[in-house]
C-alpha positions in Angstrom: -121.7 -170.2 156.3 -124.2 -168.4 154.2 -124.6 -164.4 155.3 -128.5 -163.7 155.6 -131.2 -166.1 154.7 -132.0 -167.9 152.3 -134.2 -166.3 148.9 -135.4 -169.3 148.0 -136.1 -173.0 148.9 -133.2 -174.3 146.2 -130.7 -172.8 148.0 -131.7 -173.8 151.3 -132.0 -177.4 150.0 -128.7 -177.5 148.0 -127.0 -175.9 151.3 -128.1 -178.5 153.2 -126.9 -181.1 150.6 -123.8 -179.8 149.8 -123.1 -179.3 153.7 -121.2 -181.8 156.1 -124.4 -182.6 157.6 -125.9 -186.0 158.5 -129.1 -186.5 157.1 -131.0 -189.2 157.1 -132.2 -191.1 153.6 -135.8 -189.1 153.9 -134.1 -185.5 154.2 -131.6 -186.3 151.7 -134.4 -187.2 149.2 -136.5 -185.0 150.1 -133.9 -182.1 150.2 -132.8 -183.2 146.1 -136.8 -183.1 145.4 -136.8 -179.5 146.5 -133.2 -178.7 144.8 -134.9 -179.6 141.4 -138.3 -178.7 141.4 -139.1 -174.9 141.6 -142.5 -175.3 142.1 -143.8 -174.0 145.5 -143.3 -176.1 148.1 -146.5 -177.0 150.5 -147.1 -176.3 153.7 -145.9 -179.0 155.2 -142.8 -179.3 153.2 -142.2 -175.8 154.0 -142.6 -176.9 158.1 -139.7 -179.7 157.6 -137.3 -177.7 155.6 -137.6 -174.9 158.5 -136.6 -177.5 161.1 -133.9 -178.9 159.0 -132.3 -175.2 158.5 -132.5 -174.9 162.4 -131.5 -178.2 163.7 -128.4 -177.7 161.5 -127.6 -174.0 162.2 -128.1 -172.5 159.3 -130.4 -169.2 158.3 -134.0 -169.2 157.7 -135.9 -168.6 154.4 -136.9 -165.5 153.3 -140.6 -164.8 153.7 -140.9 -165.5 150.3 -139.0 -168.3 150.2 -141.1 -170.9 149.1 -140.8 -170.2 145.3 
């Protein structure tokens, strides 16, 4: 697993992707939209990548994690 959290949205995302995890269709394309595209996420984007990271174990974002 990754040590510490996560500097920025792209990892998270691409940790998520890359891991044995089941996600459904939504995440996954949701998950590749954030992989991609550096552009801050939104509030609510932000909400469900947090609860992805936790309901799969892995660490948190950074504060500044949403560039």
């Amino acid at each position: 697993m990754v040590e510490g959290s996560f500097s920025e949205h792209r990892q998270a995302a691409l940790a998520l992707l890359n891991g044995n995890y089941r996600l459904s269709r939504k995440a996954g394309q949701f998950l590749g939209q954030l992989a991609v595209d550096a552009s801050p996420m939104s509030a609510a984007q932000s909400n469900w990548l947090t609860k992805l990271l936790e309901r799969h174990g892995l660490q948190p974002l950074d504060d500044g994690g949403s560039s």
